[in-house]
Structures are given as structure tokens and as C-alpha cells.
Biopython code that builds the backbone (N, CA, C, O; Angstrom):
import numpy as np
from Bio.PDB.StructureBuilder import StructureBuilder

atoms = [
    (1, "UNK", "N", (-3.950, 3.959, 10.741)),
    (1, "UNK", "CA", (-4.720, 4.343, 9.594)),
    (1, "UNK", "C", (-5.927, 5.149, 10.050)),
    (1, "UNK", "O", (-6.694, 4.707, 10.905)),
    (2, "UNK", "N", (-6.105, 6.457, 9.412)),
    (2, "UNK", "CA", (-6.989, 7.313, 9.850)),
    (2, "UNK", "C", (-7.884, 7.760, 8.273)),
    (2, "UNK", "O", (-7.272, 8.092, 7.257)),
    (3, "UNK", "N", (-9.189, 7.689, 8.347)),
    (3, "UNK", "CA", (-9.908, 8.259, 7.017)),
    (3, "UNK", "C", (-10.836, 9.164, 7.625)),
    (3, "UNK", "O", (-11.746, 8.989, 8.436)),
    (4, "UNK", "N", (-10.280, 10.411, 6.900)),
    (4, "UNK", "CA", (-11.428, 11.455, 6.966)),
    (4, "UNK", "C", (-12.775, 11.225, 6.136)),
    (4, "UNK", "O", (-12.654, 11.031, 4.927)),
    (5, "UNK", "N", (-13.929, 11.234, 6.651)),
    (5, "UNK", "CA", (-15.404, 11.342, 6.274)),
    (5, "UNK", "C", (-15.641, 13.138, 5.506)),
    (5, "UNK", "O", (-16.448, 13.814, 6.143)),
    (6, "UNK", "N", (-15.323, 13.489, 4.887)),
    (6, "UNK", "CA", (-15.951, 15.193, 4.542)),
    (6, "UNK", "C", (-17.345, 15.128, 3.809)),
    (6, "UNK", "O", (-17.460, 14.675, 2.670)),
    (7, "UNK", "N", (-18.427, 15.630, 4.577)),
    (7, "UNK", "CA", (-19.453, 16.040, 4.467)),
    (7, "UNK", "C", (-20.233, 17.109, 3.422)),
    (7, "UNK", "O", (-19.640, 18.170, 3.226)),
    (8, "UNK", "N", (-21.009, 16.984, 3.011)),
    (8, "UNK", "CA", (-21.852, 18.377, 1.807)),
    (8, "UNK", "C", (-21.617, 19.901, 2.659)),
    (8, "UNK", "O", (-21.295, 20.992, 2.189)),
    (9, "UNK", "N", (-21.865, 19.573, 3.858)),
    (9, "UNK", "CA", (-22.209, 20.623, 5.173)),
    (9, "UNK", "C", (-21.007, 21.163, 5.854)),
    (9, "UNK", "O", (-20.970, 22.117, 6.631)),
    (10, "UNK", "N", (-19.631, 20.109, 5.283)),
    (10, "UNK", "CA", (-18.770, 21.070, 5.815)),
    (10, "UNK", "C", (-17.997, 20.376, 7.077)),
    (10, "UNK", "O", (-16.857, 20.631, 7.464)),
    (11, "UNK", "N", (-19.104, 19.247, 7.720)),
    (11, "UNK", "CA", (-18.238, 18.757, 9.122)),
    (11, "UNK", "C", (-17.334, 17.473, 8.400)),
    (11, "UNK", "O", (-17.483, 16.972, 7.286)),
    (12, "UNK", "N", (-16.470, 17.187, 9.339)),
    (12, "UNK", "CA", (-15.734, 15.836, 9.042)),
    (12, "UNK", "C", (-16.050, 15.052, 9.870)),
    (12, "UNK", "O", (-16.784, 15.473, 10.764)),
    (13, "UNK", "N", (-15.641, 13.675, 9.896)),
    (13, "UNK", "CA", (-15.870, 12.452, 10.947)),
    (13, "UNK", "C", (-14.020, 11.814, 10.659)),
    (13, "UNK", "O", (-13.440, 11.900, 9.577)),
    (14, "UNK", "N", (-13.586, 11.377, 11.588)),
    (14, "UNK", "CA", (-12.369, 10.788, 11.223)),
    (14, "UNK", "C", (-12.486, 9.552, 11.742)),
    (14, "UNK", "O", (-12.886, 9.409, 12.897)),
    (15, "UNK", "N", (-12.019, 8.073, 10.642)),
    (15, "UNK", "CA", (-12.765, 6.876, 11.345)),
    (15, "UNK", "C", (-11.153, 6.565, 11.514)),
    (15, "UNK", "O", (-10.234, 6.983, 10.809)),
    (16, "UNK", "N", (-11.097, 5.690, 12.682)),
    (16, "UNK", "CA", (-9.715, 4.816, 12.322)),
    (16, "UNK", "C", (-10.383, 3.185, 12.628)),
    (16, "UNK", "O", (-11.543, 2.992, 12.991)),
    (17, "UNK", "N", (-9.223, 1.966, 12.355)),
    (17, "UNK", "CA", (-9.442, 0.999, 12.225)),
    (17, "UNK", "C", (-10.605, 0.258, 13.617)),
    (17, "UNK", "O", (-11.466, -0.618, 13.698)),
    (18, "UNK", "N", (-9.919, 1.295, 14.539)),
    (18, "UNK", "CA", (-10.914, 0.202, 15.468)),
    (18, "UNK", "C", (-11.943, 1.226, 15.686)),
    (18, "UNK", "O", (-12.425, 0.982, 16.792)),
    (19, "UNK", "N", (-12.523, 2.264, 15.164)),
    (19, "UNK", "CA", (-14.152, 3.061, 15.013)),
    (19, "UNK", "C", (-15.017, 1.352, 14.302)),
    (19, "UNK", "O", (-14.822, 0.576, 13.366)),
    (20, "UNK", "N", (-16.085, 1.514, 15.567)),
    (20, "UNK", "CA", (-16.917, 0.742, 15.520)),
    (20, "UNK", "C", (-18.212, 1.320, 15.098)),
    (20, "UNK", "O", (-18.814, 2.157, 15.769)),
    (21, "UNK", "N", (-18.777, 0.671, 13.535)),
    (21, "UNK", "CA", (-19.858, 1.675, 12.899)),
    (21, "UNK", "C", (-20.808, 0.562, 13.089)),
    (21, "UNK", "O", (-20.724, -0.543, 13.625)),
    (22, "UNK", "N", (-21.852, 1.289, 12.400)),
    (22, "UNK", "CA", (-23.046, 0.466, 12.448)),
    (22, "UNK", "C", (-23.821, 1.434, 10.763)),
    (22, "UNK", "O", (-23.683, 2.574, 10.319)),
    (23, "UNK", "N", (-24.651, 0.131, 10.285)),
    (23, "UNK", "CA", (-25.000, 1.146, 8.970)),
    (23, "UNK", "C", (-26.354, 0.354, 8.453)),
    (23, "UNK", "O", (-26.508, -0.861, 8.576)),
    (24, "UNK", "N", (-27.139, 1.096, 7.959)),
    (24, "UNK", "CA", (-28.115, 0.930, 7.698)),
    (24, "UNK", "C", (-28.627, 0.907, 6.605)),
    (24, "UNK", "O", (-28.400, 2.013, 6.116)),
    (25, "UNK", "N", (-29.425, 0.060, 5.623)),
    (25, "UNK", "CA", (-29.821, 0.579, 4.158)),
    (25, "UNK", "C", (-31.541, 0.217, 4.556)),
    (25, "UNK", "O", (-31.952, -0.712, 5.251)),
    (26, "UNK", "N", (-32.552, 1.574, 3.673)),
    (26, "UNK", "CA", (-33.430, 1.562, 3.945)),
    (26, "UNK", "C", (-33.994, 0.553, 3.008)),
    (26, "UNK", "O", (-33.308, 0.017, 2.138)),
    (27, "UNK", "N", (-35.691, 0.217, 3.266)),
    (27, "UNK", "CA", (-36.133, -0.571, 3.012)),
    (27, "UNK", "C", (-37.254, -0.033, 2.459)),
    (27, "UNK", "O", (-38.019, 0.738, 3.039)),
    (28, "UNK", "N", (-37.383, -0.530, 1.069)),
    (28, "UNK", "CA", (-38.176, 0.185, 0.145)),
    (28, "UNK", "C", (-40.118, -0.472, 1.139)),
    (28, "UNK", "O", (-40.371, -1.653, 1.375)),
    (29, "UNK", "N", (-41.033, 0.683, 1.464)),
    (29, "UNK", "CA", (-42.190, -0.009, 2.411)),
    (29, "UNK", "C", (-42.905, -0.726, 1.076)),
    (29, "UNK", "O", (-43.798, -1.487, 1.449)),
    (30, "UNK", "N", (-42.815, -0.702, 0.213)),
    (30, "UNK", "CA", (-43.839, -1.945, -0.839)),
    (30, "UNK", "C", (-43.605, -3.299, -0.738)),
    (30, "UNK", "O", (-44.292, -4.220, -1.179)),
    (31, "UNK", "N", (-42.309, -3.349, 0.042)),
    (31, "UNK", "CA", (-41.541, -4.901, 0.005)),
    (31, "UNK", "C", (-42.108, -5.446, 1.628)),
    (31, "UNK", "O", (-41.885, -6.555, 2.114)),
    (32, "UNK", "N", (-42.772, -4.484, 2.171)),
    (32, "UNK", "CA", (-42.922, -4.725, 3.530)),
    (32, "UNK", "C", (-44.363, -4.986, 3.524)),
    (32, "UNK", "O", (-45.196, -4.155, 3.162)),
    (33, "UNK", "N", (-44.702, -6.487, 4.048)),
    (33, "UNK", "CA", (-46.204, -6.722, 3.946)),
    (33, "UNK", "C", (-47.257, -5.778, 5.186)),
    (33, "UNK", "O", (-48.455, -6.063, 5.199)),
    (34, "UNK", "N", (-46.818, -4.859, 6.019)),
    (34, "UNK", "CA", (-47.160, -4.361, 6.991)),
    (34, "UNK", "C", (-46.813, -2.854, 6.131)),
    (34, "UNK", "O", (-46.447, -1.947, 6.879)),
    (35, "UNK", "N", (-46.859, -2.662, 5.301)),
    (35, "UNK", "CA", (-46.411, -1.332, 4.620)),
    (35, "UNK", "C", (-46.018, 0.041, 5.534)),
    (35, "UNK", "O", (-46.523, 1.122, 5.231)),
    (36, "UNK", "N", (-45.372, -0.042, 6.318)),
    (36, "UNK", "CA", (-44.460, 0.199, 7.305)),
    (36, "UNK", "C", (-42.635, 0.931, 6.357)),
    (36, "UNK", "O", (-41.987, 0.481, 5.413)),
    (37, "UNK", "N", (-42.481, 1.913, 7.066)),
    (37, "UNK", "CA", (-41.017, 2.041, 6.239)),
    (37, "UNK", "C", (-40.042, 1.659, 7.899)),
    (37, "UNK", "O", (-40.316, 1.527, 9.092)),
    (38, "UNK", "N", (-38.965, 1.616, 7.116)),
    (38, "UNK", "CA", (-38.144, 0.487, 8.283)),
    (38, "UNK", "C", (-36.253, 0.650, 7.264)),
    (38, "UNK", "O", (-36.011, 0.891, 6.081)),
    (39, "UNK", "N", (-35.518, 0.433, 8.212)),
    (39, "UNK", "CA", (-34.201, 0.399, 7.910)),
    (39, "UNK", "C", (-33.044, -1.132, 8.450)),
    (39, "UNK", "O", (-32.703, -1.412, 9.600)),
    (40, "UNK", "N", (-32.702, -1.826, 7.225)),
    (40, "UNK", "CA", (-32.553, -2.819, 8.092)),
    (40, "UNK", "C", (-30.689, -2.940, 8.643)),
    (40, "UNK", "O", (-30.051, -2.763, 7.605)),
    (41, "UNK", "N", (-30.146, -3.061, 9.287)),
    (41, "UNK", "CA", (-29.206, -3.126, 9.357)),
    (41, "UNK", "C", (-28.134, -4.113, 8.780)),
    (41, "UNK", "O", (-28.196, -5.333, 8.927)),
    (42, "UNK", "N", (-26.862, -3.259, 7.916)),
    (42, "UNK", "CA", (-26.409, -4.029, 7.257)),
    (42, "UNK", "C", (-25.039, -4.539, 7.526)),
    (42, "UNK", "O", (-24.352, -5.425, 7.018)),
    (43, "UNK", "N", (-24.857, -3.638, 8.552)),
    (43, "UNK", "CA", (-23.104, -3.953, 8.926)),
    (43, "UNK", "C", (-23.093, -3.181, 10.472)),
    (43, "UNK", "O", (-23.651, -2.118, 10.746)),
    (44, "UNK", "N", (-22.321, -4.010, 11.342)),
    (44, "UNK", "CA", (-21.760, -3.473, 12.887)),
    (44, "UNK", "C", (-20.715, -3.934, 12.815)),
    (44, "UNK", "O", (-20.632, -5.052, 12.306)),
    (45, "UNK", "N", (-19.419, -3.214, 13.327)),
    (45, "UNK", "CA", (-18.172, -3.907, 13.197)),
    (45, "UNK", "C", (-17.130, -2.846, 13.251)),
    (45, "UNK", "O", (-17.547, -1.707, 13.462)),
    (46, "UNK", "N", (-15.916, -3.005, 13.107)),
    (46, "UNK", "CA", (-15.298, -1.602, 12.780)),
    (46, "UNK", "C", (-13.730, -2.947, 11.829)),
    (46, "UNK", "O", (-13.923, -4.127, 11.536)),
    (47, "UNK", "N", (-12.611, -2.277, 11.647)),
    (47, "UNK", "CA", (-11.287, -2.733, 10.602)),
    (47, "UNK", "C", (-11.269, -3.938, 11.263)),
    (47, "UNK", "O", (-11.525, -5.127, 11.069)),
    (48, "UNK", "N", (-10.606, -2.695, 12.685)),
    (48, "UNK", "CA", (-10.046, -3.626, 13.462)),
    (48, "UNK", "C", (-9.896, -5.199, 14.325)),
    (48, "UNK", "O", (-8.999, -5.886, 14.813)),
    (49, "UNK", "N", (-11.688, -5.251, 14.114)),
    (49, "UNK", "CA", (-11.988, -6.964, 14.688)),
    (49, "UNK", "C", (-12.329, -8.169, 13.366)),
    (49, "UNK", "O", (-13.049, -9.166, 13.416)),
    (50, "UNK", "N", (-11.308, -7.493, 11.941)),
    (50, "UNK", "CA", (-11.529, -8.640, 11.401)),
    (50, "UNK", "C", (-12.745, -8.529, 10.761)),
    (50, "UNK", "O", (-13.108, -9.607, 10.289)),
    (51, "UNK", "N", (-13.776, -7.285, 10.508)),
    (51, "UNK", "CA", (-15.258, -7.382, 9.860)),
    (51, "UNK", "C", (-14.851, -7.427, 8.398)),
    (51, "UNK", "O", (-13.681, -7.391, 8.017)),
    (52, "UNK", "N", (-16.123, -7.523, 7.461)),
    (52, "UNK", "CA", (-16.174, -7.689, 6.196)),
    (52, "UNK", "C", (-15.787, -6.526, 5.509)),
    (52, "UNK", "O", (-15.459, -6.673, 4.332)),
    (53, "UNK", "N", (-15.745, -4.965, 6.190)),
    (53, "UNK", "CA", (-14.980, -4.058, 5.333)),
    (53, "UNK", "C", (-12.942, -4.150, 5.775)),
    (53, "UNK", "O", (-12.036, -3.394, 5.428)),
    (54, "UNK", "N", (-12.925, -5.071, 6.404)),
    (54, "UNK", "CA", (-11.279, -4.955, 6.475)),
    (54, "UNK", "C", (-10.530, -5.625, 5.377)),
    (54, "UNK", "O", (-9.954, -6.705, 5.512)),
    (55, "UNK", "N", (-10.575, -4.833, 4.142)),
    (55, "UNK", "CA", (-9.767, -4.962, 2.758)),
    (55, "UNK", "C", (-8.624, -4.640, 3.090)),
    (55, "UNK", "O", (-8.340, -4.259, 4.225)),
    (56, "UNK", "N", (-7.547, -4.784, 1.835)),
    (56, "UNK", "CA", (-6.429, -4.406, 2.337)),
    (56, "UNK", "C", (-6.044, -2.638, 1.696)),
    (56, "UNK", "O", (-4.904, -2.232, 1.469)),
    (57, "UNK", "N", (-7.231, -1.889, 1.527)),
    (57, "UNK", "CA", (-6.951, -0.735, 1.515)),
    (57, "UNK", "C", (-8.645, -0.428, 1.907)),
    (57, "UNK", "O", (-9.647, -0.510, 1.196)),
    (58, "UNK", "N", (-8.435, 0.047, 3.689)),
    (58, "UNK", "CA", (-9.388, 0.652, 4.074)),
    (58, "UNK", "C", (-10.243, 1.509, 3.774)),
    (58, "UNK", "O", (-11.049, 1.786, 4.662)),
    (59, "UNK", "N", (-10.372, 2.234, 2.409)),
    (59, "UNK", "CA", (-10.854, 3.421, 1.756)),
    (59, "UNK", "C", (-11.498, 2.575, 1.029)),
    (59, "UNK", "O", (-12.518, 3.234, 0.827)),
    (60, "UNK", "N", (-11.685, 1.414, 0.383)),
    (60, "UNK", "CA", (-12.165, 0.929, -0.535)),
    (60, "UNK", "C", (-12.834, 0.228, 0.017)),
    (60, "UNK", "O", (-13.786, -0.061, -0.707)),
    (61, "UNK", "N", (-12.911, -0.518, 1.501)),
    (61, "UNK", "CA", (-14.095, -0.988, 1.840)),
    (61, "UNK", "C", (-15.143, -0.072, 2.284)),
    (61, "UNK", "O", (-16.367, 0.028, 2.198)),
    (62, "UNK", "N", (-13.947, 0.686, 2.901)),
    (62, "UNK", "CA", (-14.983, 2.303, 3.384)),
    (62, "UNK", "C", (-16.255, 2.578, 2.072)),
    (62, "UNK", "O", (-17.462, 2.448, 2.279)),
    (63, "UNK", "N", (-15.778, 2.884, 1.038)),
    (63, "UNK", "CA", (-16.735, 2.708, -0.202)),
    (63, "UNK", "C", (-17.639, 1.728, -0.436)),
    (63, "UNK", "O", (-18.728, 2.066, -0.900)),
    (64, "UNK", "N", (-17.465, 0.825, -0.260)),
    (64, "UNK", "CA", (-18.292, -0.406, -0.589)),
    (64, "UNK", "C", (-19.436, -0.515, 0.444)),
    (64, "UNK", "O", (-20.588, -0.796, 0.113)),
    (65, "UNK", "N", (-19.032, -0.265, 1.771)),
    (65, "UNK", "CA", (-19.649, -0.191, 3.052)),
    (65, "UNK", "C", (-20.546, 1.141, 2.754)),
    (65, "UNK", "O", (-21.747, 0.886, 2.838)),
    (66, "UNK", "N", (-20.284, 2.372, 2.457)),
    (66, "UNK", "CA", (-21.091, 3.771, 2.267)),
    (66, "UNK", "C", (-21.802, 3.657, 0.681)),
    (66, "UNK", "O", (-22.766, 4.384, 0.441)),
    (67, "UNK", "N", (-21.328, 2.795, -0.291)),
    (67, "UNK", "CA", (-22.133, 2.447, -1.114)),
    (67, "UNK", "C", (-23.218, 1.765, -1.350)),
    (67, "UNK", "O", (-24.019, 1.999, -2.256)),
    (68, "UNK", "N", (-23.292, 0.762, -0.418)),
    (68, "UNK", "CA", (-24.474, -0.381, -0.043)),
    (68, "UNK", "C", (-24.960, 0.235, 1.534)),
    (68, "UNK", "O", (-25.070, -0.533, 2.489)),
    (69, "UNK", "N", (-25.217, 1.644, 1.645)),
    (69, "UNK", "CA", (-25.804, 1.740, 3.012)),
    (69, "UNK", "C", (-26.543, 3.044, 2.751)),
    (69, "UNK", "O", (-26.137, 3.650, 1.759)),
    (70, "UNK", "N", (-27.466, 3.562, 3.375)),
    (70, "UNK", "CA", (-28.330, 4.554, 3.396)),
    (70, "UNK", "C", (-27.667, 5.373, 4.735)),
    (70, "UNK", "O", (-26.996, 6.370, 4.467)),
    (71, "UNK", "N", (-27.802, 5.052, 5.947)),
    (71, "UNK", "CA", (-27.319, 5.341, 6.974)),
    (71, "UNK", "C", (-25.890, 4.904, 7.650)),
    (71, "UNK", "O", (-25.313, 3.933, 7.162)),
    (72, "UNK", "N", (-25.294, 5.609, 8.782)),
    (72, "UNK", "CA", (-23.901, 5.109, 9.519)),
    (72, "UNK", "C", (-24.444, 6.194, 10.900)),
    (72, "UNK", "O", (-25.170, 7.175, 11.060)),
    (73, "UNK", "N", (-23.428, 5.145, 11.837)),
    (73, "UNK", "CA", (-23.289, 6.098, 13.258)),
    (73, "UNK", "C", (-21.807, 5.596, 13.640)),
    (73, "UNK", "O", (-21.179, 4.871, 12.868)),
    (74, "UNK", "N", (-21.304, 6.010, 14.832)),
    (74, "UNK", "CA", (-20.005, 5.691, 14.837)),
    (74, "UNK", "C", (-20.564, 5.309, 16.876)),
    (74, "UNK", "O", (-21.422, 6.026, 17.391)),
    (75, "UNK", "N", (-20.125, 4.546, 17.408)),
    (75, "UNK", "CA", (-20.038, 4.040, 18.967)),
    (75, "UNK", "C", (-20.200, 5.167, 19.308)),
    (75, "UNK", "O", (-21.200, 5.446, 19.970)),
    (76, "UNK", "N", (-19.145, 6.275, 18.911)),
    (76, "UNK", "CA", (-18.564, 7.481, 19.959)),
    (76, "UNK", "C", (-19.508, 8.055, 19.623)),
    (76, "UNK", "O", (-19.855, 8.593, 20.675)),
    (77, "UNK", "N", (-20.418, 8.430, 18.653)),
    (77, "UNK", "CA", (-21.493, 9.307, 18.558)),
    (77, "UNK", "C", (-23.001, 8.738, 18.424)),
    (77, "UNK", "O", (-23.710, 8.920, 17.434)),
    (78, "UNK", "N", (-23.357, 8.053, 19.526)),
    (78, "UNK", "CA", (-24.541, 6.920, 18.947)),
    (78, "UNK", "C", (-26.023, 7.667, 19.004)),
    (78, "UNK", "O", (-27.030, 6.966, 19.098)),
    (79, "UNK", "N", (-26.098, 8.765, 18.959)),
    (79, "UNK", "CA", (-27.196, 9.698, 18.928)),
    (79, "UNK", "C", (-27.103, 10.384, 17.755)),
    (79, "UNK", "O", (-28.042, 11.064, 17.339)),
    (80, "UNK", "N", (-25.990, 10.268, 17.137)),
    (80, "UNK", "CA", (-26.345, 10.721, 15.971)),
    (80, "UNK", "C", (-25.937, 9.703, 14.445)),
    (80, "UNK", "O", (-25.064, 8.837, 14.507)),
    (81, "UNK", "N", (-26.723, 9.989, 13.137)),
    (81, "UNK", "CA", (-26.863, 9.358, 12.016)),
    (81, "UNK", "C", (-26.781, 9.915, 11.336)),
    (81, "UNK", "O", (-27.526, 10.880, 11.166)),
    (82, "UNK", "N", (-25.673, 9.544, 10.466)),
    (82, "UNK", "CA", (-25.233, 10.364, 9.178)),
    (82, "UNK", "C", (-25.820, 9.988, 7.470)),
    (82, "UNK", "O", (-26.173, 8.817, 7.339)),
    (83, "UNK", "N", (-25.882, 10.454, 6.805)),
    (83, "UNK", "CA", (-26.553, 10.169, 5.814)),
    (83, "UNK", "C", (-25.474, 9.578, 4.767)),
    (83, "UNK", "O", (-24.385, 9.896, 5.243)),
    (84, "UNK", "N", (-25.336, 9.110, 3.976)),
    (84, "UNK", "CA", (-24.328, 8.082, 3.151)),
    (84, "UNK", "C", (-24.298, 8.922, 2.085)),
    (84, "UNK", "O", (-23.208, 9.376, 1.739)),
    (85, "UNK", "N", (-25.440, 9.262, 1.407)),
    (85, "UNK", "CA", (-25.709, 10.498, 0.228)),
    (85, "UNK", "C", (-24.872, 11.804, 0.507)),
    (85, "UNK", "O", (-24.588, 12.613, -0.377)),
    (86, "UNK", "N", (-24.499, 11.926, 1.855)),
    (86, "UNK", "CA", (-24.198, 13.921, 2.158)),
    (86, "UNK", "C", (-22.479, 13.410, 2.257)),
    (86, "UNK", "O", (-21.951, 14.522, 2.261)),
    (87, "UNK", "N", (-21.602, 12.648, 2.319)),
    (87, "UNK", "CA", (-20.640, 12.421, 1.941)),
    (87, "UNK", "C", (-19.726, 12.744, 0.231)),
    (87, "UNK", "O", (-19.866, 12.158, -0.842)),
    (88, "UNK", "N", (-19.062, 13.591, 0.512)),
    (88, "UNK", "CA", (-18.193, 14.321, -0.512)),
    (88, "UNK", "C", (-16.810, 13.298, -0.740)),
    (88, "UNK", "O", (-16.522, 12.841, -1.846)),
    (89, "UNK", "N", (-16.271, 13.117, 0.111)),
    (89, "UNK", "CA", (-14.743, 12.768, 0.020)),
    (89, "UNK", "C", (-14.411, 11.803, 0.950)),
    (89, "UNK", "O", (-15.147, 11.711, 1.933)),
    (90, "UNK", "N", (-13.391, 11.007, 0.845)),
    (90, "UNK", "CA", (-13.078, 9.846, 1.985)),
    (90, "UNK", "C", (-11.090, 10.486, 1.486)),
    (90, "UNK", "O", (-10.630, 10.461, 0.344)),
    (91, "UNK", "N", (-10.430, 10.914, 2.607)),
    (91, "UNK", "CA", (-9.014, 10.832, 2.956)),
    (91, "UNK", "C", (-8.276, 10.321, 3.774)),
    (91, "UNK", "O", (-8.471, 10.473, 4.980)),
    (92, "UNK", "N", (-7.214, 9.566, 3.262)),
    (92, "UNK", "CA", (-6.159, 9.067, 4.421)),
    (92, "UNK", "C", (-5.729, 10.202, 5.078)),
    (92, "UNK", "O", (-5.396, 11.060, 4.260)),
    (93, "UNK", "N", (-5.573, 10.634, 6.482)),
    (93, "UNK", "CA", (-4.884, 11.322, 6.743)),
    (93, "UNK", "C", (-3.125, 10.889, 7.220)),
    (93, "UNK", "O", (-2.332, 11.780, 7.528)),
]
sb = StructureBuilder()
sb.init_structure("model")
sb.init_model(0)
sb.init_chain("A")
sb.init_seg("    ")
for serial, (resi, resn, name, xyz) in enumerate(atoms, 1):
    if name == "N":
        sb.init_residue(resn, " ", resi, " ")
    sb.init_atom(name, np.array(xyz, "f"), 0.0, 1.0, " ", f" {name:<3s}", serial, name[0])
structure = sb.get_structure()
């Protein structure tokens, strides 16, 4: 099982079951007694070890996971962070 990520910008990301993400939802700073802005992490895991997005149709946790997150990175690219908002399309390939 392979899902294409397509981007506002044009690039793709292709996750498969064992892409190990990590994702982030930001944190509004009024809620933060140090009024500080901050991102807390909401999910590390990928299909394949059994995490909380392994539904039985990977596209739909994929959603649920990019719906409740501000941020994602993938292992293989850990320098970079993708934005959850700049996402267009999710495909099986």
C-alpha cells in the first residue's frame, strides 16, 4: 500500500505502511502560562507497527492523522516539515 501526499506547490511525498511520521499540532500561546508559542506532538509511528492511524483503509487514517495535525515529517526526510494546510490530495497508487 502506497499513498501519494500532492502538495499546493506541486511536490509529492509517497508514504507506504512502514513510513515512519511524526506530526505536530500547534499550540494556541494564550493556553501557555509562559506565553511562549510551541508545537506539541501528536503522533510518531508509521501503519506498519500497529499505531493509531492503522485503520483498515489507510487513506482515512491518513485524514484523520493530517486533520488533527498542523505539522508532519517523514524518518527519511527529518530536516524537513511539511505543512498539513498545503496538502491537496491523498492517492492510492
Amino acid at each position: 500500500m502506497t499513498v501519494r501526499i500532492s502538495f499546493s506547490n506541486g511536490e509529492t511525498l509517497d508514504i507506504n505502511e512502514d513510513t515512519y511520521l511524526k506530526a505536530w499540532a500547534s499550540i494556541d500561546r494564550t493556553q501557555n502560562k509562559d506565553d511562549t508559542y510551541y508545537a506539541k506532538m501528536v503522533f510518531e509511528g508509521s501503519n506498519f507497527d500497529g499505531s493509531s492511524i492503522g485503520t483498515s483503509d489507510p487513506v482515512v487514517g491518513l485524514q484523520g492523522l493530517f486533520g488533527n495535525s498542523d505539522w508532519f515529517s517523514t524518518i527519511d526526510l527529518p530536516n524537513k516539515t511539511y505543512k498539513t494546510s498545503s496538502i491537496v490530495s491523498l492517492d492510492y497508487l
